[in-house]
DRENSE-235398 format. One record per residue (C-alpha): residue number from 1; x, y, z. Coordinates in pm, 1 decimal. Each point is the difference from the previous one (the first is absolute). Last residue first. Layout:
BEGIN
@k:NUM, u:X, v:Y, w:Z
...
# end
This chain:
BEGIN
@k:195, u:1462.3, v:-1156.8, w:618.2
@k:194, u:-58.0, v:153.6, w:320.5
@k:193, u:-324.3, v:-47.5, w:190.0
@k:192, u:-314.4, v:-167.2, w:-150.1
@k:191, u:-43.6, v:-157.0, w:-326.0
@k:190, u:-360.3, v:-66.6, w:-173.5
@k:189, u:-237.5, v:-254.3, w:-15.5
@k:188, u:-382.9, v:-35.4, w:-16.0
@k:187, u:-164.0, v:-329.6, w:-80.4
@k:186, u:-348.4, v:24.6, w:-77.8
@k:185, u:-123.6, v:-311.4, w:111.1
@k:184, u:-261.3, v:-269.7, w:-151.5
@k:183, u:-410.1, v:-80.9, w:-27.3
@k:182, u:-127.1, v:114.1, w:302.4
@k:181, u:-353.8, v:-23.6, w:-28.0
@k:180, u:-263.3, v:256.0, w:-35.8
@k:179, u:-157.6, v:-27.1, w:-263.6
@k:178, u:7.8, v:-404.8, w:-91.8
@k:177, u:262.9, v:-216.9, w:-129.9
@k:176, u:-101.0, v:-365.2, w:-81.4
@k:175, u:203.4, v:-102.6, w:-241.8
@k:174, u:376.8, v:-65.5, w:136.3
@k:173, u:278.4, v:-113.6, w:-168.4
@k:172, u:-61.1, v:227.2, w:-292.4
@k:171, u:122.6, v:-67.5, w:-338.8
@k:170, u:-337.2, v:-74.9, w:-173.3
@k:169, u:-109.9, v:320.0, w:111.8
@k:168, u:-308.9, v:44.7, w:44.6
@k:167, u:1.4, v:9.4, w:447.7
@k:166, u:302.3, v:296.5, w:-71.0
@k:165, u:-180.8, v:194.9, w:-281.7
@k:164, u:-363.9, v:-28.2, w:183.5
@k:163, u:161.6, v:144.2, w:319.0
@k:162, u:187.7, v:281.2, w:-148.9
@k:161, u:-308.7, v:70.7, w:-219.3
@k:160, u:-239.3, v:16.3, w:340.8
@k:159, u:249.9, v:270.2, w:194.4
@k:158, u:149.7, v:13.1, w:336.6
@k:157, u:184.5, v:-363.6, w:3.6
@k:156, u:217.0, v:94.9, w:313.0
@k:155, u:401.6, v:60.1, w:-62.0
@k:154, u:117.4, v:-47.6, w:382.6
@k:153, u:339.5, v:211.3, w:23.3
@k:152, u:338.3, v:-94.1, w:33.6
@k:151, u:248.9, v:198.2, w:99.1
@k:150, u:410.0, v:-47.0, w:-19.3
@k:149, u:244.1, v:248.5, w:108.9
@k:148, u:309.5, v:-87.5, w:-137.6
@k:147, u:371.6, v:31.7, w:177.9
@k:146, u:327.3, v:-52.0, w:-295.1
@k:145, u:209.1, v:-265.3, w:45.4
@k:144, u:-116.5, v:-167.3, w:-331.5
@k:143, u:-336.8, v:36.2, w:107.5
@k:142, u:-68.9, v:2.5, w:375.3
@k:141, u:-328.8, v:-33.5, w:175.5
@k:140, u:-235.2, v:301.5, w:172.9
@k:139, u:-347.7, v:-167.2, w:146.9
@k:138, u:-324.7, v:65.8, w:-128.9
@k:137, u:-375.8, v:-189.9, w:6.5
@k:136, u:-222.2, v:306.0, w:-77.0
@k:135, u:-318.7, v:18.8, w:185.1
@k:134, u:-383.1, v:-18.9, w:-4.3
@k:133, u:32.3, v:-310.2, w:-235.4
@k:132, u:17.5, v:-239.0, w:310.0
@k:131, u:-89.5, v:-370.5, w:-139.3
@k:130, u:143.8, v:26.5, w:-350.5
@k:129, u:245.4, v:249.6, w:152.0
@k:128, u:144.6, v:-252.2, w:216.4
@k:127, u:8.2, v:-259.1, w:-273.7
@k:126, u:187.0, v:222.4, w:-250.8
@k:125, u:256.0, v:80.2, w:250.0
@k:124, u:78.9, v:-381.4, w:87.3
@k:123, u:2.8, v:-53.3, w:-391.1
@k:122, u:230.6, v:295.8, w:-1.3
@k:121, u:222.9, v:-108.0, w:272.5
@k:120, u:39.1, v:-381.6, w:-220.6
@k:119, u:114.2, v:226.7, w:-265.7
@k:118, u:-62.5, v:129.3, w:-362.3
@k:117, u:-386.9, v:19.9, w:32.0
@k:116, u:-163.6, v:-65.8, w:-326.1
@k:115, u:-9.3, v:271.4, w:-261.3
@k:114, u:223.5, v:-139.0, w:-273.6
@k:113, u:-218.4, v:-270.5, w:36.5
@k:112, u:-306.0, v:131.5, w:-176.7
@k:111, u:-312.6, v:-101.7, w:72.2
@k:110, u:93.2, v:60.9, w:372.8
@k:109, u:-162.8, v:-209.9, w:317.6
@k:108, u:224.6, v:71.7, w:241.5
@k:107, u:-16.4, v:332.2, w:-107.6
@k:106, u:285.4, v:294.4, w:-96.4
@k:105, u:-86.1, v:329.4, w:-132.9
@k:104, u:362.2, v:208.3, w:-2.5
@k:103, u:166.9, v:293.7, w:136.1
@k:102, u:391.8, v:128.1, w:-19.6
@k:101, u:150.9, v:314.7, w:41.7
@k:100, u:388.6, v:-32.0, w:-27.3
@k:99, u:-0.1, v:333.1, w:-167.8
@k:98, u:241.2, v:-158.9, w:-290.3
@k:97, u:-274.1, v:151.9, w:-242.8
@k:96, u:-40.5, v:-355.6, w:-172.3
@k:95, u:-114.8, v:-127.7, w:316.9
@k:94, u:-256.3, v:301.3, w:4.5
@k:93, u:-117.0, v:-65.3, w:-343.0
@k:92, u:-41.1, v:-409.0, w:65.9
@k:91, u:-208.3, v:125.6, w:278.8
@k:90, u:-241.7, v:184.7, w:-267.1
@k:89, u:0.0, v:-372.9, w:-167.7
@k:88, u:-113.8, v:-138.2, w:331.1
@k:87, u:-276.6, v:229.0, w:80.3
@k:86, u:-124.6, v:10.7, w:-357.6
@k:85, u:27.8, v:-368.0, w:-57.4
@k:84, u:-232.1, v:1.6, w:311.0
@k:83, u:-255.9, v:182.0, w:-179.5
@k:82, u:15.8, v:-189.2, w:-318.6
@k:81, u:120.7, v:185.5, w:-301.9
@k:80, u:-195.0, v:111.7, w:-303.7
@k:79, u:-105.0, v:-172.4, w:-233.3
@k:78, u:-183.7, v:60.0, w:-367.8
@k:77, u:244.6, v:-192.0, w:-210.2
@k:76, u:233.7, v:-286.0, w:216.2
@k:75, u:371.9, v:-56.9, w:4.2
@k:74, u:51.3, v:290.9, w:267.4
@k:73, u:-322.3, v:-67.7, w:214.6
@k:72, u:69.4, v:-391.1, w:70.1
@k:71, u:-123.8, v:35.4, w:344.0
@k:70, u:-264.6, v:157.9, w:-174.1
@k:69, u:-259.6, v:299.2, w:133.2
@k:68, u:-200.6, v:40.9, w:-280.6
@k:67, u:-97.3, v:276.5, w:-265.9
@k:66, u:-294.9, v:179.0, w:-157.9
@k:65, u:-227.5, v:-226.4, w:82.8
@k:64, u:-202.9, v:288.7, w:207.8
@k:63, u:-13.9, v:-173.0, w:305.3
@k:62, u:352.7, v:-134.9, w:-63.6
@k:61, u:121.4, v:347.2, w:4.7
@k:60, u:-220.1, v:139.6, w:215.4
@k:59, u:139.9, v:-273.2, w:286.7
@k:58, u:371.1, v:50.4, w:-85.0
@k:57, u:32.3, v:334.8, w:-14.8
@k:56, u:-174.9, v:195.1, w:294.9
@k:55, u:-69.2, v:-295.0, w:217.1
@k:54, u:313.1, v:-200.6, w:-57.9
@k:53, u:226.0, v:286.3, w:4.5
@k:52, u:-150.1, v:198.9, w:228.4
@k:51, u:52.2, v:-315.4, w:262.3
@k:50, u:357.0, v:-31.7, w:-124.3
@k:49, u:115.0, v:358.3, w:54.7
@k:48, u:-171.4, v:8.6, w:342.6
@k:47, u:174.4, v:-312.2, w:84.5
@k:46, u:326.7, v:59.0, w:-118.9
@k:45, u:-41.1, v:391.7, w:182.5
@k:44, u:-129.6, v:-122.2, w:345.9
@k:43, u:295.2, v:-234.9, w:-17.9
@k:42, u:215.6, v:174.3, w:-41.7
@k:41, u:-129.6, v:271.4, w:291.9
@k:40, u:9.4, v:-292.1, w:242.6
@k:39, u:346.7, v:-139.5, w:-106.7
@k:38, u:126.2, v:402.8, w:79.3
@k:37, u:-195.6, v:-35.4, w:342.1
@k:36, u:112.1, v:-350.0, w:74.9
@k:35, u:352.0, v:90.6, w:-54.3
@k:34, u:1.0, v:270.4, w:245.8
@k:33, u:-16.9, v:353.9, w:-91.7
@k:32, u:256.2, v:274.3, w:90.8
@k:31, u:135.9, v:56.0, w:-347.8
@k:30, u:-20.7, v:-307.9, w:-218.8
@k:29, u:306.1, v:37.6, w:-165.5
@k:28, u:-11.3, v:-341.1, w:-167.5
@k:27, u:292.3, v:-214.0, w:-36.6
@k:26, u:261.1, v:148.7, w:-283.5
@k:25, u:-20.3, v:-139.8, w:-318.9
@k:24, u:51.5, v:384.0, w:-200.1
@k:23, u:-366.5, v:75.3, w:-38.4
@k:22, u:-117.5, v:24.1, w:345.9
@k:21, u:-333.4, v:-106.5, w:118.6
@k:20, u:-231.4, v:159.6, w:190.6
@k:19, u:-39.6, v:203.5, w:-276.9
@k:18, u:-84.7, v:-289.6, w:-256.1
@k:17, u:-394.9, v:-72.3, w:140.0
@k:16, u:-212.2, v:264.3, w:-183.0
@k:15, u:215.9, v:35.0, w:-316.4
@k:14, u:69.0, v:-352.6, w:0.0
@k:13, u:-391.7, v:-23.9, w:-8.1
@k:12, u:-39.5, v:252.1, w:-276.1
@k:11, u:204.3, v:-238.2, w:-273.6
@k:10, u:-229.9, v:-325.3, w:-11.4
@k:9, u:-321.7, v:289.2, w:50.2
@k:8, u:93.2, v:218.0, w:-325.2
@k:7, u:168.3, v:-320.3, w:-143.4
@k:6, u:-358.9, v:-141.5, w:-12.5
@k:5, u:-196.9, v:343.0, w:-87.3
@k:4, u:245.3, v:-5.6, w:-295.8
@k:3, u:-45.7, v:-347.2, w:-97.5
@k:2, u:-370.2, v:69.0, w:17.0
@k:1, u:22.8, v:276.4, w:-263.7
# end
């Protein structure tokens, strides 16, 4: 039953998100709205998706003992993904998908370091946002000759288990988290123009 309910939501946000985005490689047909507006919406939908995640499965879940959240979820009896394995590994669909649709967590302070920033522009991007989370660092770069539009979002510590997990963990760089903080980026990317 809960892997159901989990593909249910892992599946339904492509659903949500993939008609901005064309199926045959092309850059997005984004019909009269700037990048910021379409990176906007995204964003709105990750975060929503993630936030009912954690409260709606995640925290009964563990409340309950009836599962955990595990980094280590697919080796491991009675777990269920972390929240942001569930934003990256529904990006992993979209890259698989050939929409060009891209987002990631990233931190300057990750626990895993797949999910550190991948540039010296990131870092930069990470550190405005740490001290301005209001708005979106973005800027359009070129992949492979090909024009991105790249967002990145503050990712602030809304929830008491996130912040536990991340100060706990005997991984993390950085242990004293509280609500509130910016802990990472969302990174939002997607091509613009013709492809």
């Amino acid at each position: 039953m809960m892997k159901i309910k989990l593909g249910a939501w892992v599946v339904g946000i492509p659903l949500i998100v993939l008609p901005w985005f064309p199926m045959q490689g092309r850059a997005a047909d984004i019909r009269g709205l700037s990048p910021e507006v379409v990176a906007d919406y995204i964003h709105a939908v990750v975060e929503s998706h993630r936030a009912f995640y954690t409260a709606h499965v995640v925290s009964p879940l563990e409340e309950q003992d009836a599962a955990k959240a595990s980094g280590e979820w697919r080796d491991q009896k009675k777990s269920i993904p972390l929240p942001v394995q569930i934003v990256n590994e529904t990006s992993q669909m979209f890259t698989t998908q050939s929409t060009g649709l891209r987002y990631q967590l990233i931190s300057l302070w990750p626990i895993n370091r797949k999910n550190s920033p991948r540039d010296q522009i990131d870092k930069n991007s990470l550190e405005t946002v740490r001290t301005k989370p209001e708005r979106p660092v973005t800027r359009t770069v070129k992949i492979d000759g090909q024009s991105y539009f790249r967002a990145i979002y503050a990712d602030v510590a809304l929830s008491q288990a996130c912040v536990a997990c991340h100060n706990s963990h005997p991984d993390s760089p950085k242990k004293d988290y509280q609500i509130g903080d910016v802990m990472g980026g969302l990174v939002i990317e997607f091509p613009v123009g013709n492809r």
